[in-house]
C-alpha positions as CSV (number, residue, x, y, z in Angstrom):
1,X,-4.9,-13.4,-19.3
2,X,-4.7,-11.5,-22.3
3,X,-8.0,-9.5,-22.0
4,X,-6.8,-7.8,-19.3
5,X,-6.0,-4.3,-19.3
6,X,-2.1,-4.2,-18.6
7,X,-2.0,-0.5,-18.3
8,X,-4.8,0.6,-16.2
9,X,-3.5,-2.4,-13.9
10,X,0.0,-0.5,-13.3
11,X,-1.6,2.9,-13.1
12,X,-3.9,0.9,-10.2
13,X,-0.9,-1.1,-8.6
14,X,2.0,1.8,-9.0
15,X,-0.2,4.6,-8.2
16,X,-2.9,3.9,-5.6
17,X,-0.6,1.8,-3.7
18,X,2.0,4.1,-2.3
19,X,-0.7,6.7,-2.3
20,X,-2.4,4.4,0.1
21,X,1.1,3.6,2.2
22,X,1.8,7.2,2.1
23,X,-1.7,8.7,3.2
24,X,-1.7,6.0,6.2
25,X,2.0,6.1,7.2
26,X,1.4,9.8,7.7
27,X,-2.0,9.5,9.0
28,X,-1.8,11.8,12.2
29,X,-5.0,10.2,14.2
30,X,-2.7,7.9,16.3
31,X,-2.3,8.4,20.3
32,X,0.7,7.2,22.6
33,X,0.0,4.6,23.9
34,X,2.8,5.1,26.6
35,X,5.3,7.5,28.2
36,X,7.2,9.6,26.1
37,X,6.6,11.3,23.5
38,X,7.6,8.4,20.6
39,X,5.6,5.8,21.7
40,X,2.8,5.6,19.0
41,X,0.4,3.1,17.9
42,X,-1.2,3.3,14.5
43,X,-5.7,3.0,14.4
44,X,-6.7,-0.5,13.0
45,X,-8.1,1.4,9.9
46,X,-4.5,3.0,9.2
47,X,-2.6,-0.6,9.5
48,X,-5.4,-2.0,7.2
49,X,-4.6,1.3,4.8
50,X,-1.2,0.1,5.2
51,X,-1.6,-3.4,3.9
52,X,-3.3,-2.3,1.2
53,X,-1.0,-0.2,-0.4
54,X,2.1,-2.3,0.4
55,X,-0.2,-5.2,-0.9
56,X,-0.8,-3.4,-4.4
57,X,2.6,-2.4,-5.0
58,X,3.9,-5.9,-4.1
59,X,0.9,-7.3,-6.8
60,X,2.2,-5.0,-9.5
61,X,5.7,-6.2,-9.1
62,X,4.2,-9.7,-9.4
63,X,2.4,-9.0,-12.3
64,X,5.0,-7.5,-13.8
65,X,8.0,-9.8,-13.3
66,X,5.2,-12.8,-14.9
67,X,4.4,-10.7,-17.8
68,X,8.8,-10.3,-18.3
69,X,9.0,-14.1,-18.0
70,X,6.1,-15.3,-20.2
């Protein structure tokens, strides 16, 4: 795994990740779906914009704690 671009992966895991859990946590095209005005439900494209991000920043910690103990 030594070919690999170790930078560009950590601007792509540390970047684009909470980008991505940011944009869709604040995403405002969500409707309550009951009384009150706190009950919200997030689209199925905002929780799948969601996983994404948290998914990248949880790969770049991988990747980095295996690069510390190699």
């Amino acid at each position: 795994m030594k070919g690999l671009p170790w930078g560009i992966v950590d601007i792509i895991c540390f970047t684009a990740g909470p980008f991505c859990t940011l944009y869709f946590l604040s995403d405002f095209s969500h409707g309550p779906a009951g009384p009150g005005p706190f009950y919200y439900f997030y689209t199925y494209n905002s929780r799948l914009g969601l996983a994404l991000g948290v998914t990248l920043i949880c790969v770049g910690f991988l990747i980095r704690s295996f690069r510390k103990h190699q």
